[in-house]
C-alpha positions as CSV (number, residue, x, y, z in Angstrom):
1,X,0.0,0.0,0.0
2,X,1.6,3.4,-1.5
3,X,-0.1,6.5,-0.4
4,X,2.3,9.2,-2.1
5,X,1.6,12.6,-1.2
6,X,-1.7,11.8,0.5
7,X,-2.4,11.9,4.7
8,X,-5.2,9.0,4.6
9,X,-7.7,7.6,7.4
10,X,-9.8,4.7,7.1
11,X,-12.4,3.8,9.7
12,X,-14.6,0.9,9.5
13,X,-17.1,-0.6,12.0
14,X,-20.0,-3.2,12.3
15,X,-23.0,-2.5,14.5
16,X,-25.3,-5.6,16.2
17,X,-27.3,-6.2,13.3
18,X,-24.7,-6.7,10.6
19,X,-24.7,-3.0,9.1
20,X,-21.3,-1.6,8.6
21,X,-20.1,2.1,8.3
22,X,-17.1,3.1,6.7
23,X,-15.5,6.2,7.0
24,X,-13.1,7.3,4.5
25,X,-11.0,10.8,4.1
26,X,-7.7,12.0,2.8
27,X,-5.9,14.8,2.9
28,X,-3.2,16.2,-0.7
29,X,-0.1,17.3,0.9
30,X,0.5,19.2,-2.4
31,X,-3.1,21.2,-2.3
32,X,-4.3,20.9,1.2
33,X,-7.7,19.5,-0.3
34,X,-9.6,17.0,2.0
35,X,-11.6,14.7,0.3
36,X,-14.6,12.2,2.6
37,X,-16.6,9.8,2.6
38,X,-19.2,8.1,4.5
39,X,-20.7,4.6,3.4
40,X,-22.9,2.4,4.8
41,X,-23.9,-1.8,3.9
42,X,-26.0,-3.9,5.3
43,X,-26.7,-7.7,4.3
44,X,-30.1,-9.6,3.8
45,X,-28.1,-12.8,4.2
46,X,-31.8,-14.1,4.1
47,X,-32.8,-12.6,0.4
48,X,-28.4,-12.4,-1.1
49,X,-29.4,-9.1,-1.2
50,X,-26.5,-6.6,-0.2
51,X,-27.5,-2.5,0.1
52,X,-24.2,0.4,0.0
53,X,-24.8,3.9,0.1
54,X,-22.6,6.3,-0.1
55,X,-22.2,10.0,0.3
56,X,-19.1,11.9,-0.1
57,X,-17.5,16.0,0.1
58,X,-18.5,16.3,-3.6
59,X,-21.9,16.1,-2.2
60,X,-22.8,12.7,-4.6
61,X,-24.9,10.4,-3.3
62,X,-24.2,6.6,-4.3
63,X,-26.8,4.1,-4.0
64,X,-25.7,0.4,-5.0
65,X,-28.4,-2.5,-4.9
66,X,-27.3,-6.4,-5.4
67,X,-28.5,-10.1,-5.4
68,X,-25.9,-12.9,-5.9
69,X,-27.1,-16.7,-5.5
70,X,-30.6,-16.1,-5.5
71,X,-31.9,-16.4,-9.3
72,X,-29.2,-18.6,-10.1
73,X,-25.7,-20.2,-8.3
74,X,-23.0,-17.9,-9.3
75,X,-25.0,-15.1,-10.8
76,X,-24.9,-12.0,-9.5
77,X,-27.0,-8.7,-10.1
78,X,-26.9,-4.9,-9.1
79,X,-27.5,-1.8,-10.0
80,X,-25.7,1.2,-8.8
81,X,-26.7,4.8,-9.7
82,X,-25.4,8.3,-8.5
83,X,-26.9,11.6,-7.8
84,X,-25.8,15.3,-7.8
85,X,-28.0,17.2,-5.9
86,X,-25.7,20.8,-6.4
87,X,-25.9,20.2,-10.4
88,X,-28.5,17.6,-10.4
89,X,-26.1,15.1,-12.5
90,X,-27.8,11.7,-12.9
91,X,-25.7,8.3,-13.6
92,X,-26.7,4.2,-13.3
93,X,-25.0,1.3,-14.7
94,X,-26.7,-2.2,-14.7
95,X,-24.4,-5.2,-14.0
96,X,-24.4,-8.7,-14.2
97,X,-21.8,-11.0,-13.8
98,X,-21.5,-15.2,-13.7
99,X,-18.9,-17.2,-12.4
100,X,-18.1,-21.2,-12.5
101,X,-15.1,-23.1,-11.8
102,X,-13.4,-22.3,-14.9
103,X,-15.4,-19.0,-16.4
104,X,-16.5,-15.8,-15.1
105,X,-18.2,-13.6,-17.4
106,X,-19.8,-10.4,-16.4
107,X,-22.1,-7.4,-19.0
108,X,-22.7,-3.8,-17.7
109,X,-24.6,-1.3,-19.2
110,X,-23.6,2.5,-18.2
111,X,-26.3,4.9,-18.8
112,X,-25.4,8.3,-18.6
113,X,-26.1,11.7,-20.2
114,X,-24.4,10.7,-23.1
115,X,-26.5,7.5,-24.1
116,X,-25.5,4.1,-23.2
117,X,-22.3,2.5,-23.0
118,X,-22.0,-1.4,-23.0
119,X,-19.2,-3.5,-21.8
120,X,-18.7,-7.1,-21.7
121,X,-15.9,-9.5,-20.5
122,X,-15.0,-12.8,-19.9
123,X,-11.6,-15.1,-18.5
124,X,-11.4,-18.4,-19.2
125,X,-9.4,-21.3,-16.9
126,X,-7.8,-24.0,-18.3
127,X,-5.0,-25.8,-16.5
128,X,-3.4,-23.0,-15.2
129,X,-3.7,-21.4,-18.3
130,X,-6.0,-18.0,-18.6
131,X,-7.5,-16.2,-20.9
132,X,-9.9,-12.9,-21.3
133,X,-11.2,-10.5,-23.2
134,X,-12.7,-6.8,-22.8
135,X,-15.2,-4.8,-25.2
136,X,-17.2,-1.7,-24.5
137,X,-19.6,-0.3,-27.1
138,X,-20.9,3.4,-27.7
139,X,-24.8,2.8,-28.2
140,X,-25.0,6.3,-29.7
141,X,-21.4,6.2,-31.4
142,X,-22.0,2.9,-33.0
143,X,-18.4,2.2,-32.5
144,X,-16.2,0.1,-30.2
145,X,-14.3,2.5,-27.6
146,X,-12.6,0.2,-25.9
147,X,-10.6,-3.9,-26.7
148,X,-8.5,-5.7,-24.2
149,X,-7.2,-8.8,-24.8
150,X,-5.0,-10.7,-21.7
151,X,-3.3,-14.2,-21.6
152,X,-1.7,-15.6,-19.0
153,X,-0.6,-18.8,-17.0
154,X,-0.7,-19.5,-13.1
155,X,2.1,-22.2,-11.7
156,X,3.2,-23.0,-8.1
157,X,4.9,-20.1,-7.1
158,X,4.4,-17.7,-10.3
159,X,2.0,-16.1,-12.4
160,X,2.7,-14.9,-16.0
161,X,0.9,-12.3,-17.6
162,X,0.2,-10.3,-20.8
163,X,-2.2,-8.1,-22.4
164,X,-2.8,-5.8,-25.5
165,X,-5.3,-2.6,-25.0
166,X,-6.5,-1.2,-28.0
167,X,-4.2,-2.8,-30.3
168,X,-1.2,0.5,-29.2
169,X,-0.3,-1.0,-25.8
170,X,1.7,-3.9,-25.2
171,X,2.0,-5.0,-21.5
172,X,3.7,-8.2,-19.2
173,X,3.7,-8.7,-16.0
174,X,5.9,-11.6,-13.9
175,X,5.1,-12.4,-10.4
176,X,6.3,-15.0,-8.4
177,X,6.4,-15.6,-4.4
178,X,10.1,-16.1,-3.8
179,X,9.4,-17.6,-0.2
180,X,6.7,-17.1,2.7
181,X,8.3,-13.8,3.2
182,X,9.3,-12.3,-0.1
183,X,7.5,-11.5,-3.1
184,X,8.6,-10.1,-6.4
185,X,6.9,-9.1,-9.4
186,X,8.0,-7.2,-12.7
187,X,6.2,-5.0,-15.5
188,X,6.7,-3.8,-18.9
189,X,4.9,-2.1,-21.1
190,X,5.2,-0.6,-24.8
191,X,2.8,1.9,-26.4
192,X,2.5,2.1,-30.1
193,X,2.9,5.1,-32.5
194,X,5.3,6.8,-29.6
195,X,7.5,3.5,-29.0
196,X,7.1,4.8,-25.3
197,X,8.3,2.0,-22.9
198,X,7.7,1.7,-19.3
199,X,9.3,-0.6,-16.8
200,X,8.7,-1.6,-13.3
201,X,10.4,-3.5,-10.5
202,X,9.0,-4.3,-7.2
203,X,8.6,-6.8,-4.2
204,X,6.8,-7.3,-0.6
205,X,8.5,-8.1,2.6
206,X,7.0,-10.0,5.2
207,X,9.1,-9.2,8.2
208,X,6.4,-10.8,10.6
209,X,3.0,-11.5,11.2
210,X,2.8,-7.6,12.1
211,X,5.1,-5.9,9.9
212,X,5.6,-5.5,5.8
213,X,7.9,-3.7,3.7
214,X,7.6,-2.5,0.3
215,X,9.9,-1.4,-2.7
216,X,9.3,-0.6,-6.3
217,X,11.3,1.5,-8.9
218,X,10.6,2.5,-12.4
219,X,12.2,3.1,-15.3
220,X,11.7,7.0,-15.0
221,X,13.7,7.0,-11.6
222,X,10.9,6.6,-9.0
223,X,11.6,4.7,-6.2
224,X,9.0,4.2,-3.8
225,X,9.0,2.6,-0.1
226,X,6.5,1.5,2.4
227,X,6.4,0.0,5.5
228,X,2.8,-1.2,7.0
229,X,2.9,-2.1,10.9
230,X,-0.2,-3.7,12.4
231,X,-0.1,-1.4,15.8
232,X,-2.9,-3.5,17.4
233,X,-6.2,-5.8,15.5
234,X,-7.8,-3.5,14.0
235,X,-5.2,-0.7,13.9
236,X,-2.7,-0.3,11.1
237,X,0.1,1.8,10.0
238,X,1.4,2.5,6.8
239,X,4.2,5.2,6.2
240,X,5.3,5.6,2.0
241,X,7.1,7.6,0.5
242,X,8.4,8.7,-3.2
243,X,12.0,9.6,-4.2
244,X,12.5,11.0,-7.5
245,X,15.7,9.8,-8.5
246,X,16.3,11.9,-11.3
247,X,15.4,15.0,-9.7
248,X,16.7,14.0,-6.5
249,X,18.0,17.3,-5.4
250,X,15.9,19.7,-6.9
251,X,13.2,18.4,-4.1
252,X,9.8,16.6,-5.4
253,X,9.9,13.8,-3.5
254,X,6.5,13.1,-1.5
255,X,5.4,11.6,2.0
256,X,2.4,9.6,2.9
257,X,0.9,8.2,6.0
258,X,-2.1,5.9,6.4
259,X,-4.3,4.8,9.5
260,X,-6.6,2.0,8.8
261,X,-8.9,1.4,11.9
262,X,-11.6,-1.2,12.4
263,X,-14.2,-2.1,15.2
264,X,-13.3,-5.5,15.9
265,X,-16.2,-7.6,17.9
C-alpha cells in the first residue's frame, strides 16, 4: 500500500445487526484539499441481497443495490446509480456477472447523459492457463471504444501475464512468491505510434505477522518505499514515500501516512 503525497484515514465498524459504516477521508499534501466519505452496507443474508450507500464532500450520493445466488448459483445482479443534488447530474450502470469453476463472465450497461455505453468481458481457466477478453460499445457512437485482450498462465509459485489494449499498448507482468516472506513481481509495457516503454520493478517483505515492507522503482527514476505495521487488531500503520531519482536534489519527493482502523467484535 503506496499513499504518495496523500495523509489517509480509514475507519470501519459493524454494528449488532450486521450494518457496517465506513469512514473514509484523505488529505493532498500538495493542495491541502480533503476529500470524505461516508458509506454504509448492510446484508439480507436471508434474500443475497446486499445494500451500499454512499455519500461523499463532492456532495454525490451513491446508492448500489445487489442479489448474488438467489436467481441462479454464481449469478450476481446490481444496479448502482449516482446523484448530484448541487448540479442535479444523474448516472446508473446495470451489472451482471456469472462465475463457475473455470469461467466468469460479467455485461454492464452505463447509462449516462451521453447514451448508453455497454461492456462485456470474460476469462477463461484451463489448467493453469488463462485467458480474457474486454469490449465496450458506444450505443449512440455505433463504434467500439474500448478492446483488451490478456493471456496468461498460473504455476506453483508464479504467475505470468500479458495483455494488448486497444491494439497501441503492449503490457507483461511476472510475479512470483520467492518464499513465505518475499514476493517479487516485474512489469513492462510498450505503447504504439510513440514507441514509449515503461518498466517496473518491485517486491513485498514480510518481516512478521505484524510488519511488511515494500519497494518498487521504475524506469523514470521513482523509487518508492513503504512500510505497514499492524499497531494492534484493527489498527494499522502505513508510512510511504516517493524519491525521485532523477530530480533527487531539486526536491519533489512526497510523504504519505495511512491509519486503517476497524471495530473489531
Amino acid at each position: 500500500n503506496y499513499h504518495f503525497g496523500v495523509v489517509k484515514l480509514d475507519c470501519k465498524t459493524t454494528s449488532k445487526n450486521g450494518l457496517e459504516f465506513t469512514v473514509s477521508g484523505t488529505s493532498l499534501n500538495d493542495t491541502g484539499k480533503v476529500n470524505a466519505s461516508l458509506e454504509s452496507k448492510y446484508k439480507v443474508s436471508e434474500y443475497g441481497v446486499t445494500l451500499k450507500e454512499k455519500w461523499n464532500t463532492d456532495n454525490t450520493l451513491f446508492t448500489e443495490v445487489s442479489c448474488e445466488d438467489k436467481l441462479a448459483k454464481g449469478l450476481k445482479l446490481s444496479c448502482n446509480g449516482s446523484f448530484a443534488p448541487e448540479t442535479g447530474k444523474k448516472a446508473g450502470t446495470l451489472k451482471t456477472a456469472y462465475k463457475l469453476d473455470n469461467l466468469h463472465v460479467n455485461a454492464d450497461v452505463d447509462l449516462g447523459v451521453g447514451g448508453a455505453v455497454l461492456h462485456g468481458a470474460g476469462v477463461l481457466h484451463y489448467q493453469g492457463w488463462l485467458a480474457g477478453g474486454q469490449l465496450s460499445y458506444d450505443v449512440n457512437k455505433s463504434r467500439l471504444t474500448k478492446t483488451c485482450l490478456a493471456l496468461g498462465y498460473q504455476g506453483g509459485d508464479f504467475v505470468l501475464h500479458s495483455s494488448v489494449n486497444d491494439g497501441q499498448e503492449f503490457g507483461g507482468s511476472l510475479y512470483q512468491k520467492v518464499n513465505d516472506k518475499l514476493q517479487t513481481g516485474v512489469s513492462l509495457s510498450w505503447q504504439a505510434g510513440t514507441n514509449a516503454t515503461r518498466f517496473g520493478l518491485g517486491c513485498v517483505y514480510t518481516v512478521d505477522g505484524d510488519t511488511s515492507v515494500r519497494a518498487k522503482v521504475n524506469n523514470g527514476g521513482q523509487v518508492g518505499l513503504g512500510l505497514t505495521h499492524r499497531l494492534r487488531p484493527g489498527f494499522s500503520l502505513t508510512l510511504s514515500t516517493m524519491v525521485d531519482g532523477k530530480n533527487f536534489n531539486q526536491g519533489g519527493h512526497k510523504l504519505g501516512l495511512g491509519l486503517d482502523l476497524e471495530a473489531l467484535q
